[in-house]
N, CA, C and O of each residue as an XYZ file, in Angstrom:
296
protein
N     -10.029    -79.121     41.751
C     -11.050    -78.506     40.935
C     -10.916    -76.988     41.054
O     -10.869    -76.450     42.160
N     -10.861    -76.372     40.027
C     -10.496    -74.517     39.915
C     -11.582    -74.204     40.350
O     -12.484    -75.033     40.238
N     -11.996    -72.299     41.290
C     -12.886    -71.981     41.048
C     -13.978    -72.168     40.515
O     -14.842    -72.939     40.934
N     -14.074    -71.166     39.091
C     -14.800    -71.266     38.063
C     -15.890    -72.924     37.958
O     -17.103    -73.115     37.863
N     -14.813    -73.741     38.028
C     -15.370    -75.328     37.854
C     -16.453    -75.417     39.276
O     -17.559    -75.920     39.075
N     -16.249    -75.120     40.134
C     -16.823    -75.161     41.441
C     -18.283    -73.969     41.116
O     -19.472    -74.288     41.117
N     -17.781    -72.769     40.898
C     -18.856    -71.968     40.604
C     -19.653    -72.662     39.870
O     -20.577    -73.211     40.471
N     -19.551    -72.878     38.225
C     -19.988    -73.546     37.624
C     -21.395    -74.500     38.092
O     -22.574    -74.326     37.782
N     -20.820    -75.465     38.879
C     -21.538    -76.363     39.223
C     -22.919    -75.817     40.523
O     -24.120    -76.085     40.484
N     -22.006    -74.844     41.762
C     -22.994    -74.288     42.077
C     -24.140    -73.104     41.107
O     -25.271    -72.808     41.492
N     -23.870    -72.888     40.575
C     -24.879    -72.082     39.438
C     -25.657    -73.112     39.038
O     -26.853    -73.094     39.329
N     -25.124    -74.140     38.330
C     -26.246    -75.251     37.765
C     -27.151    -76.028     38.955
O     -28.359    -76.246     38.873
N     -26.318    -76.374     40.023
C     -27.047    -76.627     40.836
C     -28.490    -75.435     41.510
O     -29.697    -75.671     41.482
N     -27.977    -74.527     41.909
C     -28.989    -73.284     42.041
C     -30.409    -73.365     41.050
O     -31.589    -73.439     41.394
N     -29.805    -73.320     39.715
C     -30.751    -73.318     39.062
C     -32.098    -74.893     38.827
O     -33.202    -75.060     38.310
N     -30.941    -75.815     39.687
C     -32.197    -76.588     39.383
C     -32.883    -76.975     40.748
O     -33.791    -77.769     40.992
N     -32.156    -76.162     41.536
C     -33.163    -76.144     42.709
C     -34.500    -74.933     42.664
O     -35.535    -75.173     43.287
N     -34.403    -74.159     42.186
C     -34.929    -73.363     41.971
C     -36.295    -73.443     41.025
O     -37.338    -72.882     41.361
N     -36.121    -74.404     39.496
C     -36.756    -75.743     38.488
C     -37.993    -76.242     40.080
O     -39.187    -76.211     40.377
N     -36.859    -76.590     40.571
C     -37.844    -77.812     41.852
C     -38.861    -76.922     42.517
O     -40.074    -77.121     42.453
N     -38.258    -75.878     43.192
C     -39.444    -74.976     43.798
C     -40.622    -73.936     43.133
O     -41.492    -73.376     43.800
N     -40.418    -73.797     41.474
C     -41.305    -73.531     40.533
C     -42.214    -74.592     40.434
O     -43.393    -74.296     40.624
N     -41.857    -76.132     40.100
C     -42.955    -77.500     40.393
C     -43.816    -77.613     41.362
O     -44.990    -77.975     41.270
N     -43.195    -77.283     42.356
C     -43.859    -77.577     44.034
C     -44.747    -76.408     44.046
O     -45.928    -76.754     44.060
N     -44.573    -75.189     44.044
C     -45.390    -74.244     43.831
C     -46.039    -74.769     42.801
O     -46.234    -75.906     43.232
N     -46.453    -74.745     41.874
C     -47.538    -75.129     40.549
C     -48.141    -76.045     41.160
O     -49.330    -75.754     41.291
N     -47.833    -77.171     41.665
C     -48.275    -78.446     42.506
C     -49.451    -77.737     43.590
O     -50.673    -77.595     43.567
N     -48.421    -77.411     44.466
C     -49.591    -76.648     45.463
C     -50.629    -75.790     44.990
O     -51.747    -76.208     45.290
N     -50.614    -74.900     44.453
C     -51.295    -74.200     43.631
C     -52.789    -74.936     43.546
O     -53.847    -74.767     44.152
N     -52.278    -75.972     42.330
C     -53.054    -76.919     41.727
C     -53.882    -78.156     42.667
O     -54.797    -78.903     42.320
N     -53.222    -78.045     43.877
C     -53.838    -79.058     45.211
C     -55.335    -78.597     44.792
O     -55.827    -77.621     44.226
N     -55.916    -80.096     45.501
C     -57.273    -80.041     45.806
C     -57.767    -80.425     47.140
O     -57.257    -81.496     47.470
N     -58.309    -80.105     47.743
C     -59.037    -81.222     48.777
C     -60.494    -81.379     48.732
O     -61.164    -80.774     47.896
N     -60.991    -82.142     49.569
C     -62.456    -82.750     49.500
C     -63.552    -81.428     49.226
O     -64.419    -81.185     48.387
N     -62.904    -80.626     50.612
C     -64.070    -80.011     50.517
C     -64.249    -78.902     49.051
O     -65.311    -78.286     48.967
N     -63.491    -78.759     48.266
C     -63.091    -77.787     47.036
C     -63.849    -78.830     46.098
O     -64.637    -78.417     45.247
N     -63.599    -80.172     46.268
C     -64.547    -80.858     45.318
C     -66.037    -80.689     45.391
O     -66.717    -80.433     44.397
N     -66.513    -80.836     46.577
C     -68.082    -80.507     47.138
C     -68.252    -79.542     46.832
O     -69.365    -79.470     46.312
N     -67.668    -78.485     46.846
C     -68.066    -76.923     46.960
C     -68.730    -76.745     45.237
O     -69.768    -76.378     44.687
N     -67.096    -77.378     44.799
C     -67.455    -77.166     42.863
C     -68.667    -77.934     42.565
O     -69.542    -77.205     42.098
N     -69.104    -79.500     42.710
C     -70.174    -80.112     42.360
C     -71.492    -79.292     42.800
O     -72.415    -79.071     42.016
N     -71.476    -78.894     44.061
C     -72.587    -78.049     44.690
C     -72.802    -77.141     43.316
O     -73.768    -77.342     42.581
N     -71.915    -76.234     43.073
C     -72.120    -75.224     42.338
C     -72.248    -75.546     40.839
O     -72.490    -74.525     40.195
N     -72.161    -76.631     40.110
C     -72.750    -77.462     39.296
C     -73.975    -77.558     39.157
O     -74.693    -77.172     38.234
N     -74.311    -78.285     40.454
C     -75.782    -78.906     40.741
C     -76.695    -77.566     40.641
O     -77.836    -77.663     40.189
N     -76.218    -76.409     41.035
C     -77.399    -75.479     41.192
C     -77.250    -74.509     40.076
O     -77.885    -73.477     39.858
N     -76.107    -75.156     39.301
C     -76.423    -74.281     37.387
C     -76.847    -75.318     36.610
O     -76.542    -75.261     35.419
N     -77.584    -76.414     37.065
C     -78.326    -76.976     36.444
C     -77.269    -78.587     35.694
O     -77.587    -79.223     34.689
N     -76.271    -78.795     36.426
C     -75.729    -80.311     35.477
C     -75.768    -81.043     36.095
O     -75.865    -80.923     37.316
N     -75.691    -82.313     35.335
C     -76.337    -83.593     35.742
C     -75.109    -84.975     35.882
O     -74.030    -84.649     35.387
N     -75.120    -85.773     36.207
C     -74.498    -86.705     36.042
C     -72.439    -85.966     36.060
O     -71.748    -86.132     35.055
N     -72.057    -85.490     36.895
C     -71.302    -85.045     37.388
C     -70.189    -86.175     37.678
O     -70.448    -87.081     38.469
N     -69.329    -86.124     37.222
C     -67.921    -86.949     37.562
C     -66.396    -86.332     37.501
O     -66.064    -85.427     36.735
N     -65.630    -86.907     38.333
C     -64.460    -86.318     38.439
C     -63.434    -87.609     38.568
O     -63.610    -88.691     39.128
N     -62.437    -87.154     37.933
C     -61.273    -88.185     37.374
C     -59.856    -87.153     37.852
O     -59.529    -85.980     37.675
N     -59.319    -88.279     38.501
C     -57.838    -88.150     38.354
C     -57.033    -88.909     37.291
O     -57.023    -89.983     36.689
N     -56.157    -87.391     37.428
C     -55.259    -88.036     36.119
C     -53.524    -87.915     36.563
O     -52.885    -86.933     36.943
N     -53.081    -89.397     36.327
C     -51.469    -89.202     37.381
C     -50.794    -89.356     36.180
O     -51.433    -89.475     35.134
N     -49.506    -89.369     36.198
C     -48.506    -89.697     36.006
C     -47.096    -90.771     36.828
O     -47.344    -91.171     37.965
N     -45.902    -91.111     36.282
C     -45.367    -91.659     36.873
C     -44.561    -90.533     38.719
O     -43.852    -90.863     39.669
N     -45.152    -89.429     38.349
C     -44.363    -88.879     39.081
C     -46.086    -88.876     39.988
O     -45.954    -88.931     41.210
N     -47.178    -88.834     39.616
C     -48.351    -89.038     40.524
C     -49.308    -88.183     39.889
O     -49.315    -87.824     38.712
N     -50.178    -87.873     40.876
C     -51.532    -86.621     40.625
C     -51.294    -85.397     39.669
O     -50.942    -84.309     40.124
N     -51.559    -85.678     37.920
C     -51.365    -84.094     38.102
C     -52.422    -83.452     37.649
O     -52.295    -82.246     37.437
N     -53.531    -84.012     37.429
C     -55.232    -83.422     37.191
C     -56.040    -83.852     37.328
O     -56.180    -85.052     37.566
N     -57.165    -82.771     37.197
C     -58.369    -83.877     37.247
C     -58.752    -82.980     36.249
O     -58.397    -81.887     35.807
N     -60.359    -84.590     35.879
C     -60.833    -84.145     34.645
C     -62.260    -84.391     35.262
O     -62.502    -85.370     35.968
N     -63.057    -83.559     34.984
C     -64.264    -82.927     35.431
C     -65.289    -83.181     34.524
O     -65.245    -82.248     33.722
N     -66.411    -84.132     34.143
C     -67.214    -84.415     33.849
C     -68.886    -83.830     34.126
O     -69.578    -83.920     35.140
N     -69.188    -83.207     32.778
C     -71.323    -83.140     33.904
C     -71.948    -83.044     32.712
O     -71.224    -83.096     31.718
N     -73.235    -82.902     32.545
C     -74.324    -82.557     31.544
C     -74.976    -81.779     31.930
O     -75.522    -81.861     33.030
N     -75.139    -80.548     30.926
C     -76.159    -79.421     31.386
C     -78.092    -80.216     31.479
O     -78.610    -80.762     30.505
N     -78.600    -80.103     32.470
C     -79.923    -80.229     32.116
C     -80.655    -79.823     31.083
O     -80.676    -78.619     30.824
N     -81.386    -80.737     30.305
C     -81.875    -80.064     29.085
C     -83.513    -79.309     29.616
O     -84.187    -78.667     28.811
């Protein structure tokens, strides 16, 4: 295999390692944990909404949102 052919492949490879650690970052980013859920409903509850729900939403690759449900008090 020439150079070039070798370069080649490390360049493409590079670049899609690189793809991978842009995901993982966005991922983390986007993490949640418990207490970030409490904190947000808390702060719901005391602007006045009601009936409050939270949904995950996956994919085949897993977790990639949630969907956040409430009603303002009338």
């Amino acid at each position: 295999m020439s150079f070039e052919r070798k370069k080649a492949i490390f360049e493409e490879y590079d670049k899609e390692l690189e793809s991978h650690g842009v995901r993982l970052s966005d991922l983390i980013n986007a993490a949640r944990d418990a207490s970030e859920v409490t904190l947000l409903k808390s702060k719901l509850v005391c602007n006045g909404f009601v009936d409050i729900t939270f949904s995950d939403v996956t994919d085949k690759r897993g977790l990639i949102g949630t969907i956040i449900q409430a009603q303002k008090k009338k």
